[in-house]
C-alpha positions in Angstrom: 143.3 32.3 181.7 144.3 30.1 179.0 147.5 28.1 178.6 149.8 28.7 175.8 150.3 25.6 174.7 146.3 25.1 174.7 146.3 28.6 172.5 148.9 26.6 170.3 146.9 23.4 170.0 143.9 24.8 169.4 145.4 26.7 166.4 147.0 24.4 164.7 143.6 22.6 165.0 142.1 25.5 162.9 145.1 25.4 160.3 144.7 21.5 160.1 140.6 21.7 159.3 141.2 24.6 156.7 144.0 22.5 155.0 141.5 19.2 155.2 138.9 21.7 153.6 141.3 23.0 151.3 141.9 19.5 150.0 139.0 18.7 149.7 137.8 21.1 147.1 141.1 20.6 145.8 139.9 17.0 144.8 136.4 18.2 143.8 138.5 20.7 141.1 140.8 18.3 140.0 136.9 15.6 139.4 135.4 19.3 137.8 138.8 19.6 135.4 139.0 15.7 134.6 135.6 16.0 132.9 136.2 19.7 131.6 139.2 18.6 129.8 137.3 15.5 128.6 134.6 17.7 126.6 137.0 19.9 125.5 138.9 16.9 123.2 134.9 16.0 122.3 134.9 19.6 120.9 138.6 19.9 119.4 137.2 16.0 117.7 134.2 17.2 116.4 135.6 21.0 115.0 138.0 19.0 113.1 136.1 16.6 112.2 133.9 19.0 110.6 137.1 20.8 109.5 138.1 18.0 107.2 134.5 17.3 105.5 134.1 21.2 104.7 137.7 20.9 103.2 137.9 21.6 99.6 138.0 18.5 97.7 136.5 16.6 101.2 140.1 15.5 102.2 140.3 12.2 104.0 144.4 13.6 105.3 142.8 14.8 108.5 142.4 12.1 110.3 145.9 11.8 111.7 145.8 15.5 112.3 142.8 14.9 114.3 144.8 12.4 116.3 147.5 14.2 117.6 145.5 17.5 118.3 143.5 15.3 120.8 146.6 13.8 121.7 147.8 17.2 122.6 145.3 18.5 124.2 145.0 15.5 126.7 146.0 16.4 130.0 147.8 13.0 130.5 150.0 13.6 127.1 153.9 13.0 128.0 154.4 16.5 127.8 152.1 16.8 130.2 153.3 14.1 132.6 157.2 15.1 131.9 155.9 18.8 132.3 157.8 20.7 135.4 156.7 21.3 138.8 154.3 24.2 139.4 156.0 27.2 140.6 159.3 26.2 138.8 161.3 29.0 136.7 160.6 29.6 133.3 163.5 28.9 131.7 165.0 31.1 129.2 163.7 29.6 125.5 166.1 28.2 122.9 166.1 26.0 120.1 165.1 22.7 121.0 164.0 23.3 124.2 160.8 20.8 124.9 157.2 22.7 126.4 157.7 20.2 129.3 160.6 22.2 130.5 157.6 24.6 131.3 154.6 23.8 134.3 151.6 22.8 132.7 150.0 26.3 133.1 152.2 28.0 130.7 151.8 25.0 128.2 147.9 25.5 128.5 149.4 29.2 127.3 151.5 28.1 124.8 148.8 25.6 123.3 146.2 27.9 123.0 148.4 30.1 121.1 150.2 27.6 119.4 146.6 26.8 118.0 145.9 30.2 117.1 148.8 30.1 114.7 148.1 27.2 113.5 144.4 28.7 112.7 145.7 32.0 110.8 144.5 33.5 113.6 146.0 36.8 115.6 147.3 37.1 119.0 144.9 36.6 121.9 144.3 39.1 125.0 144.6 37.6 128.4 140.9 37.6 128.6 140.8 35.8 125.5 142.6 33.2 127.2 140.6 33.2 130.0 137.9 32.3 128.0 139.4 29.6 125.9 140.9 27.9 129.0 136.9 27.7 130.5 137.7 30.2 133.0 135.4 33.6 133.6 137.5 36.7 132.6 137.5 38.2 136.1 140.2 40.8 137.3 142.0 38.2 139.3 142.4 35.4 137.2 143.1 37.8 134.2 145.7 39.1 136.5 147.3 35.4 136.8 146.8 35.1 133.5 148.7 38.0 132.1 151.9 37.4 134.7 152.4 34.4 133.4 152.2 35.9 130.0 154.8 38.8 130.4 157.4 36.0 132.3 156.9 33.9 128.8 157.4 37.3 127.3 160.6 38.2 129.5 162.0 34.4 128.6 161.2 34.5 124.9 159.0 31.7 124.5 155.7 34.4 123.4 155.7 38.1 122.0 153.2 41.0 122.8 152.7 42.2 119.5 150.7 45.2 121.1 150.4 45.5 124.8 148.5 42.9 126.2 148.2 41.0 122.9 150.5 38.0 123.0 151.7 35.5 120.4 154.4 32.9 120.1 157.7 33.6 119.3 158.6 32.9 115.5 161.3 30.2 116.1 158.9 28.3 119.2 156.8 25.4 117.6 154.9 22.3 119.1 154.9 20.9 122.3 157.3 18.7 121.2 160.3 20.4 120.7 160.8 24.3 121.1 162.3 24.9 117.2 
């Protein structure tokens, strides 16, 4: 019969190897996301880029816009370096609060919608999000997804216009400052 202790060791042996495995397809992610988010500026560049010679009148303005939306879409932005810890509380909005009171998961949210205002565009389903974050509109991470939504919802930082269709708030603007 085996010892207790030897039951014990052998697992917190297992736990140890799954948290070792764990980390490491953690790192492989984090490679996967670094060049993900890489052609994803390549893309916001080039739509705005196109954006600006399409313009009437061929406006050379667009350049600095071009600038900071890359800026803000780059993962390593202050906001996103100030941002809070994962699995912090949403704080309740108010004017002049910052997006990096937020975690970086409900800025993504906020940015996408931030840039569907900015576009003239409606509000976006969770799947729609999904989709504009890179990520495949299964149940699960639509689920994710659309909790996150309703606790920006319940903190007044986005609206649902129609259930499940969210937008931001009127009075919540840019990642830099929440007026």
């Amino acid at each position: 019969m085996p010892s207790v202790s030897g039951l014990l060791e052998q697992r917190e042996l297992t736990a140890r190897r799954r948290v070792e495995e764990l980390r490491e397809e953690a790192d492989r992610v984090q490679a996967e996301l670094v060049v993900a988010e890489q052609d994803w500026k390549e893309w916001v560049i080039a739509r705005l880029r196109v954006g600006e010679v399409l313009a009437p009148g061929g406006g050379g303005g667009a350049v600095p816009d071009a600038t900071e939306a890359v800026r803000d879409t780059d993962p390593q932005s202050e906001s996103a370096k100030e941002a809070a810890k994962p699995k912090s509380v949403v704080p309740m909005w108010r004017v002049g609060l910052a997006w990096s009171a937020l975690s970086v998961d409900y800025q993504r949210i906020l940015r996408v919608l931030s840039d569907q205002r900015r576009l003239g565009q409606g509000s976006l389903t969770c799947q729609d999000m999904a989709m504009a974050f890179g990520i495949d509109p299964v149940p699960a991470k639509v689920e994710t997804l659309r909790s996150k939504a309703k606790r920006l919802v319940a903190r007044g930082w986005l609206a649902e216009s129609a259930p499940g269709q969210f937008t931001l708030m009127p009075g919540v603007a840019g990642p830099g400052g929440g007026s």
